[in-house]
C-alpha positions as a Markdown table, in Angstrom:
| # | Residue | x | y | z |
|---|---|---|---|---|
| 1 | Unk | 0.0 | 0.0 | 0.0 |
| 2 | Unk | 3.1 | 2.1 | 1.1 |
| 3 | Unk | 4.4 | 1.5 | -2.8 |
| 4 | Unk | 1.1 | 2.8 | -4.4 |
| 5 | Unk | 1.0 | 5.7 | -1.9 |
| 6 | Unk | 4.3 | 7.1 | -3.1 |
| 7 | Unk | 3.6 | 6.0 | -7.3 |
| 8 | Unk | 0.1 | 8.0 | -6.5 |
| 9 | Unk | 2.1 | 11.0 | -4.8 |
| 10 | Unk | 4.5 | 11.2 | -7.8 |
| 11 | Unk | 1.9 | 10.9 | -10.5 |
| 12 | Unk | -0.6 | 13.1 | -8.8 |
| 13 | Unk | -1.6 | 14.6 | -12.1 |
| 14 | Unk | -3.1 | 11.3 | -14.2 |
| 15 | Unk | -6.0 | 11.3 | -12.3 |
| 16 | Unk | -6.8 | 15.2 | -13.3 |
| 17 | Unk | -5.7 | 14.2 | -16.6 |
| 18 | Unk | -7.5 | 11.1 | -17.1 |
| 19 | Unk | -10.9 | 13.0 | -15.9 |
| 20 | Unk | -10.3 | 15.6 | -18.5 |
| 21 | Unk | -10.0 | 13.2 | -21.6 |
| 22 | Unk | -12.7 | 11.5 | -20.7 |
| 23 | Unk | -15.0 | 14.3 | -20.0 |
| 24 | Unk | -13.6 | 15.7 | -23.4 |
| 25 | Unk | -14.5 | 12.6 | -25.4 |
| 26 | Unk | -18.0 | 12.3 | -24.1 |
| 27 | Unk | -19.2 | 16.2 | -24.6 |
| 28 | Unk | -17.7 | 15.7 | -28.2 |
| 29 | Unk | -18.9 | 12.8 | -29.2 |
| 30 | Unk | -22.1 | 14.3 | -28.0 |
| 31 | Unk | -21.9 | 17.3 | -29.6 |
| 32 | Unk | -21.1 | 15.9 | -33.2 |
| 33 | Unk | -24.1 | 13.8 | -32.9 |
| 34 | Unk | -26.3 | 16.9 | -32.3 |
| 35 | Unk | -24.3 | 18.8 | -35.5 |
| 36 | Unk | -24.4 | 16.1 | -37.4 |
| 37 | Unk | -28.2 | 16.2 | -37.5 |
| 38 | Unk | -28.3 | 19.9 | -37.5 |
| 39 | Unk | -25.9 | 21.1 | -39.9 |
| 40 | Unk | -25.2 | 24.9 | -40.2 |
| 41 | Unk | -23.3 | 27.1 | -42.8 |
| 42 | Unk | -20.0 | 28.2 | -41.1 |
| 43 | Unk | -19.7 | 31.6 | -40.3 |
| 44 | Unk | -15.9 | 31.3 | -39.8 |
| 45 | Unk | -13.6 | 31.7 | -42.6 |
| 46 | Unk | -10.6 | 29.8 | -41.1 |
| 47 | Unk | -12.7 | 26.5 | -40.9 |
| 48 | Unk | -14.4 | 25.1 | -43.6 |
| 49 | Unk | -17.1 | 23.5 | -41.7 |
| 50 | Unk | -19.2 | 24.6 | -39.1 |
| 51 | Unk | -17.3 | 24.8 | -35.6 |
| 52 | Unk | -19.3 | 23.4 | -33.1 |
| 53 | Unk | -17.6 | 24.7 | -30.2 |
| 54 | Unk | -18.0 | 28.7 | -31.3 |
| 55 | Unk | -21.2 | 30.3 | -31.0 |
| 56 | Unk | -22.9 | 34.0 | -29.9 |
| 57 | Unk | -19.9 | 35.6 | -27.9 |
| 58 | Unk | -17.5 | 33.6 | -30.0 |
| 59 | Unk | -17.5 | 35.7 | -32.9 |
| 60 | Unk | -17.0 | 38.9 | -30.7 |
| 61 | Unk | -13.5 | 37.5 | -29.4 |
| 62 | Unk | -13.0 | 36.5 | -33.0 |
| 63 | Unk | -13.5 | 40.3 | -34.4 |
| 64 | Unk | -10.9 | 41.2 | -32.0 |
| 65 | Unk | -8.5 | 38.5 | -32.6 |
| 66 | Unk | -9.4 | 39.5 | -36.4 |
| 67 | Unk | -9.5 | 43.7 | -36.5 |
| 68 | Unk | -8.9 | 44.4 | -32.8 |
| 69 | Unk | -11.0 | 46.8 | -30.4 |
| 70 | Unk | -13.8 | 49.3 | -32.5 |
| 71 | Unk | -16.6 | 51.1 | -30.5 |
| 72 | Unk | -19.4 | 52.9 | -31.4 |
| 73 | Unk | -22.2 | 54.7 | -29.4 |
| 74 | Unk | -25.7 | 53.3 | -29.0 |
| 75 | Unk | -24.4 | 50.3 | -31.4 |
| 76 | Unk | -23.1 | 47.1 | -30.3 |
| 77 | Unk | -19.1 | 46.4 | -30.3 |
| 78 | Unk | -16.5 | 44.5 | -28.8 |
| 79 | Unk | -15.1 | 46.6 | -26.1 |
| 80 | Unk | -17.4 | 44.5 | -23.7 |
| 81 | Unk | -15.9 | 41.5 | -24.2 |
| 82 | Unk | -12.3 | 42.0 | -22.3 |
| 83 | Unk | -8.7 | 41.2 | -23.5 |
| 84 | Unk | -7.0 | 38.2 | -21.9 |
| 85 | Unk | -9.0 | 35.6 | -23.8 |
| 86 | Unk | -8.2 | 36.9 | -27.5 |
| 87 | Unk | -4.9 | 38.7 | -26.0 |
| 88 | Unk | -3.5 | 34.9 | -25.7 |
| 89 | Unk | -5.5 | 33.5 | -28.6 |
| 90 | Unk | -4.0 | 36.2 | -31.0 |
| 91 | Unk | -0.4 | 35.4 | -29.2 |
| 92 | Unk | -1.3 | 31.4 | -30.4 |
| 93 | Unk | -1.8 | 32.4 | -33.9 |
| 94 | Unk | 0.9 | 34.6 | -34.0 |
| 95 | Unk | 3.4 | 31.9 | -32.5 |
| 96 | Unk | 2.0 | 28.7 | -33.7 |
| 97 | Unk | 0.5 | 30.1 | -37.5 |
| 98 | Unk | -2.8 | 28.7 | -37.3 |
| 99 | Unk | -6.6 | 29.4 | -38.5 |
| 100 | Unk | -7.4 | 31.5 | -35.9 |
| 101 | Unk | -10.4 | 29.1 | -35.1 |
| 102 | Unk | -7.8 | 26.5 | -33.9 |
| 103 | Unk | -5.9 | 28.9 | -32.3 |
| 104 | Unk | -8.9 | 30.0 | -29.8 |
| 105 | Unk | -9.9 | 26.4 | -29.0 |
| 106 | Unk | -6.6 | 25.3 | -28.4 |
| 107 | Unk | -5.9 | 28.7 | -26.2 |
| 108 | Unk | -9.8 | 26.9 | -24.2 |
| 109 | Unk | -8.5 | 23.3 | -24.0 |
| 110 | Unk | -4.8 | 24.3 | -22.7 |
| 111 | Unk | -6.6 | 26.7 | -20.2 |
| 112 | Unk | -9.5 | 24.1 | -19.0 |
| 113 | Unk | -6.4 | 20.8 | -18.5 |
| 114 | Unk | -4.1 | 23.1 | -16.8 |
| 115 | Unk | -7.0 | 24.5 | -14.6 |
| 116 | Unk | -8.1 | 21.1 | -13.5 |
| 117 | Unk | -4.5 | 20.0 | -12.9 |
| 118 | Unk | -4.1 | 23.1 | -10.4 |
| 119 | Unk | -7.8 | 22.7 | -8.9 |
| 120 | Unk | -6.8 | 19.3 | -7.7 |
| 121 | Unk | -3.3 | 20.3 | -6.2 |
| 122 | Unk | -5.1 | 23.2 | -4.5 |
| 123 | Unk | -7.6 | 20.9 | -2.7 |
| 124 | Unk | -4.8 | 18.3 | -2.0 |
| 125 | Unk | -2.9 | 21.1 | -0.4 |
| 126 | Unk | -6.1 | 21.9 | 1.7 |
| 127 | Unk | -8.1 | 18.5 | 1.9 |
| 128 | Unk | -8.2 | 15.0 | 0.5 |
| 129 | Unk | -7.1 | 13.2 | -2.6 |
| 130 | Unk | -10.5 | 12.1 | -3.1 |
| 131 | Unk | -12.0 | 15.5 | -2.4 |
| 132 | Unk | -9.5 | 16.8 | -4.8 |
| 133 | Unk | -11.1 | 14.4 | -7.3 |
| 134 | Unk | -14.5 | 14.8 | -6.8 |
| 135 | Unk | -14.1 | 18.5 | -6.9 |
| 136 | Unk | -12.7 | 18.3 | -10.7 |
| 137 | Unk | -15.5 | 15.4 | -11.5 |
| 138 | Unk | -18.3 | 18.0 | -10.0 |
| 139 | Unk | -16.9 | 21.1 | -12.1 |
| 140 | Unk | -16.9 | 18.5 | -15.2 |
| 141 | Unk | -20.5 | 17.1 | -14.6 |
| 142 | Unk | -22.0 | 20.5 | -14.2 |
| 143 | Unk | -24.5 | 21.5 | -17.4 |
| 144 | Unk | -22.9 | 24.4 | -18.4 |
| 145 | Unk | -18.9 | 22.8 | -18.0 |
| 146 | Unk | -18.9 | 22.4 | -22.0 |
| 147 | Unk | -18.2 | 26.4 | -22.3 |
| 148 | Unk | -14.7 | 26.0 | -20.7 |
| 149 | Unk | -13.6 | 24.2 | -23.7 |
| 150 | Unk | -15.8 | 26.4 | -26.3 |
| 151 | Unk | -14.2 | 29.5 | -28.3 |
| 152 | Unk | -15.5 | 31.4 | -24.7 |
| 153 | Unk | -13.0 | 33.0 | -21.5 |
| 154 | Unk | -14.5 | 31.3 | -19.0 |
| 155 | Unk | -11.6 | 28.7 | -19.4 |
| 156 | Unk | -9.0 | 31.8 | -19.1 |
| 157 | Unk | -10.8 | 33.2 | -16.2 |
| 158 | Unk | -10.8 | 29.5 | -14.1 |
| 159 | Unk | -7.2 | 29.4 | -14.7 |
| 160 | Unk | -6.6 | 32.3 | -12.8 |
| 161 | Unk | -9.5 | 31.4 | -10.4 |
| 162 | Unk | -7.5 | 27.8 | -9.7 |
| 163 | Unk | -4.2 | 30.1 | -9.5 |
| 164 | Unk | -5.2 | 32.4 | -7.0 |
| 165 | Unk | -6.6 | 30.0 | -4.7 |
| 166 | Unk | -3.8 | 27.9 | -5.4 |
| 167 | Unk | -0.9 | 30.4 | -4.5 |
| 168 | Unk | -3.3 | 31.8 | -1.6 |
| 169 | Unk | -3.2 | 28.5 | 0.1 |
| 170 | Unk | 0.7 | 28.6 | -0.5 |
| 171 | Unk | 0.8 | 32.2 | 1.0 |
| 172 | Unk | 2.4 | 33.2 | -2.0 |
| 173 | Unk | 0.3 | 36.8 | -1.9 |
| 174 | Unk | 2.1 | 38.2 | -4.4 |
| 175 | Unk | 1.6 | 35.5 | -7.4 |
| 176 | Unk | -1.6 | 35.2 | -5.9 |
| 177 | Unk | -3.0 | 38.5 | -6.5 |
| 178 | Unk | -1.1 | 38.8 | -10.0 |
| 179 | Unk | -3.3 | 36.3 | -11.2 |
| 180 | Unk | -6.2 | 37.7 | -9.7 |
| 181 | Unk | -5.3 | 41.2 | -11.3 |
| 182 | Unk | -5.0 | 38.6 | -15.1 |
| 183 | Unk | -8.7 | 37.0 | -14.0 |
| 184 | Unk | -9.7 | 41.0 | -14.4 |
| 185 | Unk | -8.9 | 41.5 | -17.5 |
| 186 | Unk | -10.5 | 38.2 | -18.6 |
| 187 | Unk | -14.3 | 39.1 | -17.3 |
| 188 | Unk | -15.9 | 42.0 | -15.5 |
| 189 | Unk | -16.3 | 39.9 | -12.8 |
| 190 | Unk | -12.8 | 38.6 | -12.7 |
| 191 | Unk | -12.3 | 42.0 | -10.4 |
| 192 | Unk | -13.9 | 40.1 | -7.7 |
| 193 | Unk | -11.1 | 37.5 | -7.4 |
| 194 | Unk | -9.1 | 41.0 | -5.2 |
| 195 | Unk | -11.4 | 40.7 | -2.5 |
| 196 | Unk | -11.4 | 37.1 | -2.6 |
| 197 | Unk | -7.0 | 37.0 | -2.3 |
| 198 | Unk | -7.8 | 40.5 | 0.6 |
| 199 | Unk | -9.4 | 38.5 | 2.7 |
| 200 | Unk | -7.7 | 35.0 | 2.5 |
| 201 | Unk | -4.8 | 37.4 | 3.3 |
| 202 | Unk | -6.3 | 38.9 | 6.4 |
| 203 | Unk | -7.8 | 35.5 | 8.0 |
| 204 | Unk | -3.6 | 33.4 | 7.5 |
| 205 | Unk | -2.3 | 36.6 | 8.9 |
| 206 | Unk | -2.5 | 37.5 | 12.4 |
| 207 | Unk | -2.5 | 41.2 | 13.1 |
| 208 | Unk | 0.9 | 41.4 | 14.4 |
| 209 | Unk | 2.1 | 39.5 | 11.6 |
| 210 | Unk | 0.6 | 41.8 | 9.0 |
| 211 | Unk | 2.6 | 44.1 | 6.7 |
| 212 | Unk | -0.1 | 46.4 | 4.8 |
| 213 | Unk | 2.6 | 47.4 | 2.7 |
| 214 | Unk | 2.3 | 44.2 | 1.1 |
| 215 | Unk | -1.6 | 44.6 | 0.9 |
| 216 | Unk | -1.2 | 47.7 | -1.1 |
| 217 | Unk | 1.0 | 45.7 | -3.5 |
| 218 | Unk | -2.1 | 42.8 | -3.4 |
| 219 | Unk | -4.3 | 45.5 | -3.9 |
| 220 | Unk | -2.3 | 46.9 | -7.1 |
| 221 | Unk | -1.7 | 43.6 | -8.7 |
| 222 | Unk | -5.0 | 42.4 | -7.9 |
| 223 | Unk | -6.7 | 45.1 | -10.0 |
| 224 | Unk | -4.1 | 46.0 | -12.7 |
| 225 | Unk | -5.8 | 44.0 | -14.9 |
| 226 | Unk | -9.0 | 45.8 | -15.6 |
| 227 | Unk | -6.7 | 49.1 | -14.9 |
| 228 | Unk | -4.9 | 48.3 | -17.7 |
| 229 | Unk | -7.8 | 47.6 | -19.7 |
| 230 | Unk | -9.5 | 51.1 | -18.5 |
| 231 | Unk | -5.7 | 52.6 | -19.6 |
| 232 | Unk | -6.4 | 51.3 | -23.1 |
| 233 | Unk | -9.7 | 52.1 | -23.7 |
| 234 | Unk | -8.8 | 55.7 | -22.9 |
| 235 | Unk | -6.2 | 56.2 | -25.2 |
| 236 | Unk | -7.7 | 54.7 | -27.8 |
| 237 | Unk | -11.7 | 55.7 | -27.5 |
| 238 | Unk | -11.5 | 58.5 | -25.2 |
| 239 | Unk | -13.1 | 56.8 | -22.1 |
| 240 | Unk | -11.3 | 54.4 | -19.6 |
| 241 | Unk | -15.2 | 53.2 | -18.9 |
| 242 | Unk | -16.5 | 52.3 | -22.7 |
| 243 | Unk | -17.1 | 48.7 | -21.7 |
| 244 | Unk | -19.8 | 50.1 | -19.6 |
| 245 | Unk | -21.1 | 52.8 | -22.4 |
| 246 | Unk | -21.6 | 50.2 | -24.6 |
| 247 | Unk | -24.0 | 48.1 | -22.1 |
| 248 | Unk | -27.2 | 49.9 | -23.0 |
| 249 | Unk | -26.4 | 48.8 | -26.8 |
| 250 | Unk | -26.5 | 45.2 | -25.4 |
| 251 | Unk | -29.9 | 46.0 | -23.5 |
| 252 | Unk | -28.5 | 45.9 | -20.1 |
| 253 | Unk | -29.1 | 49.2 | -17.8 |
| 254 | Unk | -29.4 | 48.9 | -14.3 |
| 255 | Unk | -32.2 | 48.4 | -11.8 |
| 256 | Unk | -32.6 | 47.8 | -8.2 |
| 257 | Unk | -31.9 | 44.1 | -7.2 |
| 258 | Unk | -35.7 | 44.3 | -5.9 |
| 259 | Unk | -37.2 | 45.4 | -9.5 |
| 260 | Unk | -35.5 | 42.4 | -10.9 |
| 261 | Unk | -36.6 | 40.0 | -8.8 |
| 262 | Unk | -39.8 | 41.0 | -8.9 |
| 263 | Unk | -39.5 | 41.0 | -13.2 |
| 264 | Unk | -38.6 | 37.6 | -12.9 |
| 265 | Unk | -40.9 | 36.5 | -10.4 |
| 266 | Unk | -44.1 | 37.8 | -12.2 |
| 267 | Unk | -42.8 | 36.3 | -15.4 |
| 268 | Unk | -41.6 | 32.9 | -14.0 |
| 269 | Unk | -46.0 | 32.9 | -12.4 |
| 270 | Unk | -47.5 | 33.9 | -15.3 |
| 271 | Unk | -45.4 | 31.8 | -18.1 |
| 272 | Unk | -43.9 | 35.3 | -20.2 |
| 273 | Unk | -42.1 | 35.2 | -23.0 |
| 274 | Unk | -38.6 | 33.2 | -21.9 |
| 275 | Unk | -39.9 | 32.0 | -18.4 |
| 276 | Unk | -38.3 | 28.5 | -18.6 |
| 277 | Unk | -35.1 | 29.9 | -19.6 |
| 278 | Unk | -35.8 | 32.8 | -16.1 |
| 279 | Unk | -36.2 | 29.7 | -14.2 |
| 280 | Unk | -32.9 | 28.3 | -15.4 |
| 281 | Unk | -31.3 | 31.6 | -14.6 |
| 282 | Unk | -32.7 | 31.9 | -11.4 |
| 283 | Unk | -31.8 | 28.0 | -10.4 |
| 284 | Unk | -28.4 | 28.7 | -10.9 |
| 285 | Unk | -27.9 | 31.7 | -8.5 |
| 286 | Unk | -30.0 | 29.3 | -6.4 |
| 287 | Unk | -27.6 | 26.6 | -6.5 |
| 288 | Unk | -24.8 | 29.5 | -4.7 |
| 289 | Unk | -27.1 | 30.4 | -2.4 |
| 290 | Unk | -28.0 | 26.5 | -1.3 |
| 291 | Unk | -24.5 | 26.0 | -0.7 |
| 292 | Unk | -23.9 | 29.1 | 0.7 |
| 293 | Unk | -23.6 | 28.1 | 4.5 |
| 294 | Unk | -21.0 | 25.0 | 3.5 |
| 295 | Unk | -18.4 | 27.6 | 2.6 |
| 296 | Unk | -18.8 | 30.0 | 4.9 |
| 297 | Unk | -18.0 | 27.0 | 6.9 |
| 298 | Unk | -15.0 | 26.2 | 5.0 |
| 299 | Unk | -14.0 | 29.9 | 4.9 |
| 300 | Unk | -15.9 | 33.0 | 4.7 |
| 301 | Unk | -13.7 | 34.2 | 2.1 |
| 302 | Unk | -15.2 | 31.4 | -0.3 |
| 303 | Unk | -18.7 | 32.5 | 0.4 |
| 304 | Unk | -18.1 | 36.1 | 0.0 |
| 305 | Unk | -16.4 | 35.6 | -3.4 |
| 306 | Unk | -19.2 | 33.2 | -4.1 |
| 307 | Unk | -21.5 | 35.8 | -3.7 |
| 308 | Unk | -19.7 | 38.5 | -5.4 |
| 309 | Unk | -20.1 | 36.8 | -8.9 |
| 310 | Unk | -23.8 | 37.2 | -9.9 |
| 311 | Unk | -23.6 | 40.6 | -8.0 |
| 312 | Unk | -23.3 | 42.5 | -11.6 |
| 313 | Unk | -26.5 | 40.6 | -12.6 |
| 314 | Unk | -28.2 | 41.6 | -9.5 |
| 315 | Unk | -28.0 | 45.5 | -10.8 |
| 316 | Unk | -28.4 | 44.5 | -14.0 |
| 317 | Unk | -32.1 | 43.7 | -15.8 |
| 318 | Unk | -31.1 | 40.3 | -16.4 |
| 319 | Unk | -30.0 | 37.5 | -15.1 |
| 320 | Unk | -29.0 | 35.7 | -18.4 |
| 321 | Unk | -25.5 | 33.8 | -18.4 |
| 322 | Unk | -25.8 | 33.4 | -14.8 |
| 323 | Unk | -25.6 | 29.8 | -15.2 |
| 324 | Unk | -21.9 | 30.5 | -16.8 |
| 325 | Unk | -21.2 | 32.9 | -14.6 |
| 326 | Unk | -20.5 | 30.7 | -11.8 |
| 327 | Unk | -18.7 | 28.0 | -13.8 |
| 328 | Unk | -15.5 | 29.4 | -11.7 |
| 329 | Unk | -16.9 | 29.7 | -8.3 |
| 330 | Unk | -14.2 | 26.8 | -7.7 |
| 331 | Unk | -14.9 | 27.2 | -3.6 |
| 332 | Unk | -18.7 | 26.1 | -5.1 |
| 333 | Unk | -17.6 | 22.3 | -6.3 |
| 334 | Unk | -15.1 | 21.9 | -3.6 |
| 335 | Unk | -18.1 | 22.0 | -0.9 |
| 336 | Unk | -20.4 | 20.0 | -3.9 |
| 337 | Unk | -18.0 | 17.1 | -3.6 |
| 338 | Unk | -18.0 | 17.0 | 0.0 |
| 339 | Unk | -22.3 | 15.8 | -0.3 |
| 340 | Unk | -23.2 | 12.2 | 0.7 |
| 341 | Unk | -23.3 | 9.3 | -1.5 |
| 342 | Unk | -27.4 | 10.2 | -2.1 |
| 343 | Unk | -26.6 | 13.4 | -2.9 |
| 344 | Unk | -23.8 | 12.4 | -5.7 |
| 345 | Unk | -26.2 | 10.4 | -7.0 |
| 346 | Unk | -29.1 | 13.2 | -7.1 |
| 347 | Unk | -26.2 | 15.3 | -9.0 |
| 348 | Unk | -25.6 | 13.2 | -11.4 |
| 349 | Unk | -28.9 | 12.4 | -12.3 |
| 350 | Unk | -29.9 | 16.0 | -12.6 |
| 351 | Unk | -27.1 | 17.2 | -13.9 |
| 352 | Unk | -26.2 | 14.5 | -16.6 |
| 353 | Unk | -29.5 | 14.9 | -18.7 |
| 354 | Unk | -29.0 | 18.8 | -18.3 |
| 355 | Unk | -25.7 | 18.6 | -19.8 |
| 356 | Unk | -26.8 | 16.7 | -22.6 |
| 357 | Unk | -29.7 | 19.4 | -23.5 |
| 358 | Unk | -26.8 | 22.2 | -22.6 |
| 359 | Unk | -24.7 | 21.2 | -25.7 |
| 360 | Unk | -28.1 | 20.6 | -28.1 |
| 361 | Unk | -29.1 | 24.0 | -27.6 |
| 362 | Unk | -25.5 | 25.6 | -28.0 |
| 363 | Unk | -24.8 | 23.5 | -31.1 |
| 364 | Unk | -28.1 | 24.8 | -32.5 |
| 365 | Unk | -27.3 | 28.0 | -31.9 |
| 366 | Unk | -29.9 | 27.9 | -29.0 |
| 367 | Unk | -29.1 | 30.5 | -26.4 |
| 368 | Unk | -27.7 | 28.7 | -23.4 |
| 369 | Unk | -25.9 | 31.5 | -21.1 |
């Protein structure tokens, strides 16, 4: 036993690995079949059939990649989608001289493997080996998983998520709040991955022990992503804030959290236009907030950060993409696959069958999140 102790400690990473293949295999082999019977005209010049991995947002990253940042008032454009994600798949066409479709999904791919091999080191450093595993196989079996490997930057922005939590539980402040300050200029939301590496930093150091010189460097790191972003977009449209001009073009303005829930509510009751698709929405900010307790109980930090994500929707007038916005509340899984044999199994059988209807619609060009 001693033997396969130390073989597993040396080749930690195959089980990560192996998860990811096979989860890999299955949503593709699932998603050809669906594409297979649905076949759609490419709207991608570097491929000469119809990616099934790149839909709605895709195309944005691709104009970017393609012709780079253009913005307009009261008309849609790109500045909302933010730089990492095309930043490293233009650096992969550039490098490697690929069709830029094959560029982006390799760019997913190579962020998704890498994430889950940190995501399990992380929760080895802080748990089990088997909670380390089941974490991974929870993030994999959730219904939305399938955009990590699409032409998306939720892949991008769980790497830096695995990263931060990684390095925090290292103490390694500094790396981790330079990642965090990458996960901001990879979503909006990535900015919420500073308070998240603050307050890890505040509960592993005792008040004698603390140097707030170093927090001001956390701080600065932490948010030099979406600073650097803001930099850009000023010298080159006049505004650090355009990303946030251009929301009204999209149909998002803001309303009270209250006015929100109450839209939703009333449409959800009376069957409007979109109400199973609210009730999706809706489930999966649920889904935080029935798990919410379990990290506070693991560490406050986890629950805070949890609750940070959908906090943009919350002031928004929609909920919509909720259900990929919290594909990288990692503290989320890591307190999923702590749940009772019963409760794996009640997982699994929601979530399988979800999955399944996950990848039809986004094949379809269905909208999904």
């Amino acid at each position: 036993m001693e033997f396969f102790a130390r073989l597993h400690a040396k080749y930690w990473w195959f089980e990560p690995l192996l998860i990811f293949i096979m989860w890999r295999v299955i949503i593709e082999i699932v998603a050809q079949f669906f594409s297979a019977r649905h076949p759609l005209v490419s709207s991608w010049p570097d491929s000469p059939f119809p990616p099934v991995w790149a839909r709605w947002d895709s195309g944005w990253y691709y104009s970017i990649v393609k012709n780079g940042y253009s913005y307009g008032v009261n008309v849609r454009s790109n500045v909302n989608f933010f730089p990492l994600y095309p930043f490293l798949w233009k650096g992969v066409v550039m490098s490697l001289r690929i069709p830029i479709f094959w560029a982006g999904l390799l760019v997913s791919n190579a962020c998704t493997l890498a994430s889950f091999l940190i995501i399990y080191r992380w929760v080895q450093n802080i748990s089990t080996t088997k909670l380390a595993r089941n974490t991974v196989i929870a993030l994999v079996m959730f219904p939305t998983s399938f955009f990590f490997i699409s032409a998306y930057s939720e892949s991008v922005l769980l790497f830096c998520t695995a990263l931060t939590l990684f390095f925090s539980s290292k103490k390694s402040w500094i790396l981790a709040a330079l990642f965090a300050g990458m996960g901001s200029a990879a979503r909006p939301v990535g900015i919420f991955l500073l308070p998240l590496v603050v307050l890890l930093w505040l509960r592993e150091t005792s008040v004698r022990d603390r140097n707030y010189r170093k927090l001001f460097f956390i701080i600065l790191l932490g948010s030099s992503g979406l600073a650097a972003f803001s930099l850009f977009l000023k010298y080159k449209f006049g505004t650090p804030i355009a990303w946030i001009h251009s929301q009204e073009a999209w149909g998002h303005k803001f309303v009270w959290p209250h006015e929100l829930v109450y839209s939703y509510a009333r449409n959800m009751v009376t069957r409007g236009e979109d109400w199973i698709l609210h009730v999706v929405e809706v489930s999966a900010v649920g889904f935080i907030a029935l798990h919410l307790r379990r990290m506070w109980q693991a560490n406050p930090a986890y629950a805070i950060f949890a609750l940070l994500m959908p906090l943009l929707l919350l002031v928004s007038n929609s909920f919509s993409s909720s259900q990929r916005y919290i594909l990288v509340v990692i503290p989320l899984f890591f307190v999923v696959a702590h749940q009772s044999k019963k409760m794996w199994f009640f997982y699994s059988v929601v979530s399988v069958p979800l999955s399944v209807f996950a990848i039809y619609r986004f094949v379809t060009v269905q909208w999904v999140g």
